[in-house]
C-alpha positions in Angstrom: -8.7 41.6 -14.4 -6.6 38.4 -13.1 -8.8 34.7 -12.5 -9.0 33.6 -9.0 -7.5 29.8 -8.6 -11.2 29.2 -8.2 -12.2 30.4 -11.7 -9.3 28.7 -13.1 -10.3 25.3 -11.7 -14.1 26.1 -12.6 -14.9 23.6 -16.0 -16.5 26.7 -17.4 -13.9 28.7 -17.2 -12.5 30.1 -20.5 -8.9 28.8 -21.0 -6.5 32.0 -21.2 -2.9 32.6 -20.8 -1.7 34.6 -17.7 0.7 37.8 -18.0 3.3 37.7 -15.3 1.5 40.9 -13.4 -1.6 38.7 -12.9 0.0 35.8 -12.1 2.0 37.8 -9.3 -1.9 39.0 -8.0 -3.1 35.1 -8.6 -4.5 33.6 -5.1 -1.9 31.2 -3.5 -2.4 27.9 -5.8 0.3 26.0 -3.4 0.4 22.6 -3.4 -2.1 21.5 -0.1 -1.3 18.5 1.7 -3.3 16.0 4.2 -0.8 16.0 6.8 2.2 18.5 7.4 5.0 16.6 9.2 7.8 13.3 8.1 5.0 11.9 5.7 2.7 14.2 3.5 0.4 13.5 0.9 -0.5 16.3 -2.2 -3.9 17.0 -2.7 -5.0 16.3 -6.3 -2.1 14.4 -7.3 -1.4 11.1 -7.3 1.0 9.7 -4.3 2.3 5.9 -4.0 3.2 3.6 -1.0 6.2 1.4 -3.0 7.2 -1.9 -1.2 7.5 -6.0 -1.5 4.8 -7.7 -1.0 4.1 -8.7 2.7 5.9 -5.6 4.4 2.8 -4.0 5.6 1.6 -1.7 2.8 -2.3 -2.5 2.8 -1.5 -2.6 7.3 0.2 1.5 7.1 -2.4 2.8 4.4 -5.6 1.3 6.3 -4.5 2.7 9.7 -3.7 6.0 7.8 -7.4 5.7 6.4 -8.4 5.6 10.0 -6.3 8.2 11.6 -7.2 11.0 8.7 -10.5 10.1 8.9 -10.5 10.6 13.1 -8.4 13.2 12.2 -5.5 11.7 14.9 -2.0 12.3 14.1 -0.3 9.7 12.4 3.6 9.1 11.8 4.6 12.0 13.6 2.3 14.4 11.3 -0.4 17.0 12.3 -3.5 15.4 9.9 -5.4 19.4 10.6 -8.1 18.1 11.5 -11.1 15.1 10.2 -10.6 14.0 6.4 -13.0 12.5 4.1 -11.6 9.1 3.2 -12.5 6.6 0.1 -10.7 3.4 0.3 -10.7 1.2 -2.7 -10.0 -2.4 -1.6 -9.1 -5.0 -4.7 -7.4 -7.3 -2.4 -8.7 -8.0 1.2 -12.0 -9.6 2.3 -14.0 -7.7 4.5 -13.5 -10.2 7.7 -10.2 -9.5 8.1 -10.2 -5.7 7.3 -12.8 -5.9 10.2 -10.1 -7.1 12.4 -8.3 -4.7 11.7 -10.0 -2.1 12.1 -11.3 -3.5 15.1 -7.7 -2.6 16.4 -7.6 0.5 14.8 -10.7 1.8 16.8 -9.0 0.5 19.9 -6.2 1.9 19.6 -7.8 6.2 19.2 -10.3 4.8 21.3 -13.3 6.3 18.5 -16.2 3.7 20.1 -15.8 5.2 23.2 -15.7 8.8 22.7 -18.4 8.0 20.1 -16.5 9.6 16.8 -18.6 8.8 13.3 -15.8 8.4 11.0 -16.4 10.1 7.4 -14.4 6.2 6.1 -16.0 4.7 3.2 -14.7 1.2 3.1 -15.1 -0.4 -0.8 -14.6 -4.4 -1.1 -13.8 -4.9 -4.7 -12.1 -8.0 -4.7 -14.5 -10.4 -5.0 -16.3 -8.5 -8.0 -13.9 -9.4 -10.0 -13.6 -6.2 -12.3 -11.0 -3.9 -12.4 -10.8 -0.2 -11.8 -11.1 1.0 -15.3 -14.2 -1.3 -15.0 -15.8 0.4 -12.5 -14.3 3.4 -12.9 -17.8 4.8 -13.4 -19.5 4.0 -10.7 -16.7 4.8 -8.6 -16.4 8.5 -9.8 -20.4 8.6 -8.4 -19.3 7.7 -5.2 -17.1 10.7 -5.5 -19.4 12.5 -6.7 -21.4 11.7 -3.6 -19.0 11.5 -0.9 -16.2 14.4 -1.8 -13.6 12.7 -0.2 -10.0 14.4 0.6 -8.1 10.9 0.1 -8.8 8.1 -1.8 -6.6 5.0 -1.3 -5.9 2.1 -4.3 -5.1 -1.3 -2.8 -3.6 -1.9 -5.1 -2.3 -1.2 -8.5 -1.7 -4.6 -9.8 -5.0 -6.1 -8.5 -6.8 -2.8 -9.5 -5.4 -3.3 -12.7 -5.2 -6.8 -13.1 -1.6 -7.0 -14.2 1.5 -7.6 -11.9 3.8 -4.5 -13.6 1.9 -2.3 -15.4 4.0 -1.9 -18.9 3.4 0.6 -21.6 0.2 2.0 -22.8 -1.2 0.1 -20.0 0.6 2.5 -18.1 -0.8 5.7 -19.4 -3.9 4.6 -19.6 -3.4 3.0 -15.9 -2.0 6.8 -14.7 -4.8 8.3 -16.9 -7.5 6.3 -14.5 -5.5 7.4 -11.7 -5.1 11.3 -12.2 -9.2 11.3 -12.8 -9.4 10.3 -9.2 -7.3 12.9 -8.7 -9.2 15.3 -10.3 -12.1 16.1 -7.4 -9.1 17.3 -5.4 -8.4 14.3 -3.5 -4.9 12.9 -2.5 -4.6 9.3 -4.2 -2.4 7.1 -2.5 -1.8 3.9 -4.3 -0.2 0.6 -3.1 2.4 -1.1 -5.8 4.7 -3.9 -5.4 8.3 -4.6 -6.3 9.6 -7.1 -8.3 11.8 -9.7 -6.2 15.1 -8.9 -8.3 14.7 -5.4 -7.4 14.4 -6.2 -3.6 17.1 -8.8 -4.0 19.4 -5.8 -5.4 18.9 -3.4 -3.0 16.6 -0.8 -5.1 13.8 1.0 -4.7 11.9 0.8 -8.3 8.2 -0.1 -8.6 7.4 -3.0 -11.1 6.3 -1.9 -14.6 6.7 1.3 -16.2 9.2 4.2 -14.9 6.2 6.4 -16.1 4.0 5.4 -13.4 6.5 7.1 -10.3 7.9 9.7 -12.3 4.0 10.9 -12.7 3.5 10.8 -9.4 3.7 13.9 -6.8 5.3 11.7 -4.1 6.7 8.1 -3.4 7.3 6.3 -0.1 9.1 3.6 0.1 8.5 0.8 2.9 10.8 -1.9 3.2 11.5 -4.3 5.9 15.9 -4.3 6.6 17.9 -6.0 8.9 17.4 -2.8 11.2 13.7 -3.0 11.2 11.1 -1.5 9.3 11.5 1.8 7.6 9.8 4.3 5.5 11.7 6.7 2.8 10.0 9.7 0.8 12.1 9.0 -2.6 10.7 11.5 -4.9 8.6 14.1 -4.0 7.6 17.3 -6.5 7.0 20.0 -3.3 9.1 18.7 -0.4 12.3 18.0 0.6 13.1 14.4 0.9 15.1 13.6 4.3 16.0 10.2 4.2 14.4 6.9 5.7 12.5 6.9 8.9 13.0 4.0 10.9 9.3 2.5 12.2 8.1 1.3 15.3 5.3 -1.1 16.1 3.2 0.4 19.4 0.7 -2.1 21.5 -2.0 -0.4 23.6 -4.9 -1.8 25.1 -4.4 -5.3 22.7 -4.0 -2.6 19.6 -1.2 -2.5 17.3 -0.3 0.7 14.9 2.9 1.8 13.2 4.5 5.3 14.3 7.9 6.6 14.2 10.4 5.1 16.6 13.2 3.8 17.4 15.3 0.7 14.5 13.8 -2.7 15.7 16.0 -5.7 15.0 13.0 -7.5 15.1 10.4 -8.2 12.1 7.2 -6.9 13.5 4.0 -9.1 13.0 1.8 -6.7 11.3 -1.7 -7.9 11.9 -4.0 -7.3 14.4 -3.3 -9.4 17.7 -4.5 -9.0 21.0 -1.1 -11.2 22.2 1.4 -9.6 20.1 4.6 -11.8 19.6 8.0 -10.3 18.0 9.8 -12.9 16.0 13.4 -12.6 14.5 13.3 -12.1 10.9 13.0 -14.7 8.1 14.0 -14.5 4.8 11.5 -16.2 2.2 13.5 -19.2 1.6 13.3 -19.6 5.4 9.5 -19.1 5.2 9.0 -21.6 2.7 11.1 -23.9 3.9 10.1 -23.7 7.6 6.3 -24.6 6.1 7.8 -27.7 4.1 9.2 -29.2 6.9 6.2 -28.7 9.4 3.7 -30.2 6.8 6.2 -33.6 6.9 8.7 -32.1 4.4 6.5 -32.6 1.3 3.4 -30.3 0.2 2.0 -29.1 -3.3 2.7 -25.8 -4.4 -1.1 -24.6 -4.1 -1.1 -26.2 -0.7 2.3 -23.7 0.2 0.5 -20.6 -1.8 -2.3 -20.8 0.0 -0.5 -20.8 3.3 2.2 -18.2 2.5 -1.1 -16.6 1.5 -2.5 -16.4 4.7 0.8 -16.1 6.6 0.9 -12.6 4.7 -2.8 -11.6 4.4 -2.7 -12.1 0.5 -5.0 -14.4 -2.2 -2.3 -16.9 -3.3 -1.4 -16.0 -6.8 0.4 -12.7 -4.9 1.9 -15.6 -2.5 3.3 -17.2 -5.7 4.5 -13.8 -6.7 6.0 -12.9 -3.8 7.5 -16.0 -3.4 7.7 -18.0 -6.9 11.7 -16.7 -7.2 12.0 -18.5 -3.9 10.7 -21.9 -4.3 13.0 -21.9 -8.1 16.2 -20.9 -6.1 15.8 -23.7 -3.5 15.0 -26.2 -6.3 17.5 -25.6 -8.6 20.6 -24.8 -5.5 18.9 -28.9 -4.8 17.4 -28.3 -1.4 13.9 -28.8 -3.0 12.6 -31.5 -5.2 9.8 -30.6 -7.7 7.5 -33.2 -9.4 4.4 -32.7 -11.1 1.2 -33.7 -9.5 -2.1 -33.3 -11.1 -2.2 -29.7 -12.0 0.0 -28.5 -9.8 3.5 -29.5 -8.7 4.9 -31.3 -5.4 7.8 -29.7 -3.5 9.9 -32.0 -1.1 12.9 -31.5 1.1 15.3 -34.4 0.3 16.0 -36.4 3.6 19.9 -35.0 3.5 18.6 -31.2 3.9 15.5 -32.0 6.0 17.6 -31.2 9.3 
């Protein structure tokens, strides 16, 4: 007598090969996704949001936390209906995730038509422990809550580590793929390094292991075009190519759909005066800062602002940004000096025009 799919994924289950007859009766164990349309994410499987740091990762996964969860469609995809959502924050503080969401709720208009969101929001950065860590008491809240997606923001902070190498890796995917386990879509933020952004690429930092494993990868990068989205490997679906992204302002809300290239870099935080500005390049950004602090400022002093300019702690500032500050110094528009613990940057008087 052939297993259901529901006996097979049953722990007590006896583990026992199929013939090909009762495979051919088995019930339809297709791959299920949360959203059928340009962007979907599998069901039990891990999936990961690849970009460089500042293009509006932790901005595209929050508002898809929001738009599951109120069950609104989302990037041009159907979400079929409310989803449970888990989101796993090892970077943000909760004041400005309030803002944002603030914007969120504006925008699908959820206060008003009194939705209760099934949204768990979990502020982990400030514990100070990593996801292997707390890996416990975060399966409990599974446990508890069931959720359909749970989102990891994001790997290097969860993990600690800014590219995940090795062992660390498996283990890393191994923590990941438990999540996984309860049936839930795991979408997980990772960064680029800068030399593969510089070159054009689309590889995550660390190990290879760590996207091959996964069921699907978007890409998000900001170009000369504007800012697109890409599905670059998927196991079930077909990719299609990038998807250029629009920025959309209602009622002082801002979200990210489909739309038309923007030659524009799109401010990605919540504003209820939303400016466009011409893009700048991080040399520009650092640079630009330089000059309006006087044309001299320590290199915590510039972390901490690039920080905040990009809604990141200032070590990922330094990250983001460390290639940067060396290029400028060594081509001789900047001058480094140690001061104290850190280091003083200053824009010699012939390249302060």
């Amino acid at each position: 007598m052939p297993l259901s799919r529901k006996a097979l994924l049953n722990d007590h289950a006896p583990l026992q090969p199929l013939s090909f007859a009762e495979i051919l009766e088995l019930e339809s164990d297709a791959p299920l996704f949360l959203m059928d349309g340009e962007m979907s994410l599998v069901s039990g499987g891990v999936n990961m949001l690849v970009g460089d740091g500042g293009v509006g990762k932790s901005f595209l996964a929050q508002q898809l936390a929001v738009a599951l969860a109120a069950g609104e469609s989302v990037l041009g995809s159907r979400t079929m209906g409310p989803k449970s959502v888990l989101y796993l924050d090892f970077e943000n503080p909760p004041g400005f995730i309030q803002s944002r969401l603030q914007g969120f709720n504006s925008y699908y208009n959820l206060v008003e038509s009194g939705v209760s969101l099934p949204l768990k929001y979990w502020f982990l950065a400030e514990l100070g422990q990593t996801l292997p860590q707390l890996q416990d008491q975060i399966m409990v809240q599974l446990d508890l809550q069931v959720p359909e997606l749970v989102v990891v923001d994001s790997l290097a902070s969860a993990f600690r580590t800014d590219a995940v190498e090795g062992v660390d890796a498996l283990e890393a995917l191994a923590m990941l793929q438990r999540l996984a386990s309860k049936g839930a879509a795991v979408l997980v933020l990772h960064h680029q390094t800068k030399g593969s952004v510089n070159a054009g690429n689309k590889e995550a930092a660390g190990h290879r292991q760590l996207t091959n494993q996964a069921k699907a990868v978007y890409h998000l990068a900001m170009k000369k075009s504007g800012l697109t989205i890409e599905l670059t490997k998927s196991n079930y679906i077909e990719r299609t190519g990038e998807k250029p992204l629009s920025a959309v302002t209602e009622g002082g809300a801002r979200v990210l759909e489909l739309g038309p290239s923007q030659s524009f870099r799109v401010p990605l935080d919540h504003d209820h005066s939303p400016t466009m500005s011409l893009p700048q390049t991080g040399k520009d950004m650092v640079l630009s800062f330089i000059r309006s602090e006087g044309g001299s400022v320590t290199e915590s002093d510039l972390w901490r602002a690039l920080g905040k300019r990009i809604h990141k702690a200032p070590k990922t500032a330094k990250r983001v940004h460390g290639d940067d500050v060396t290029a400028l110094v060594r081509g001789g528009v900047l001058k480094r000096a140690r001061e104290g613990r850190t280091y003083r940057l200053t824009v010699p008087s012939s390249a302060s025009s």
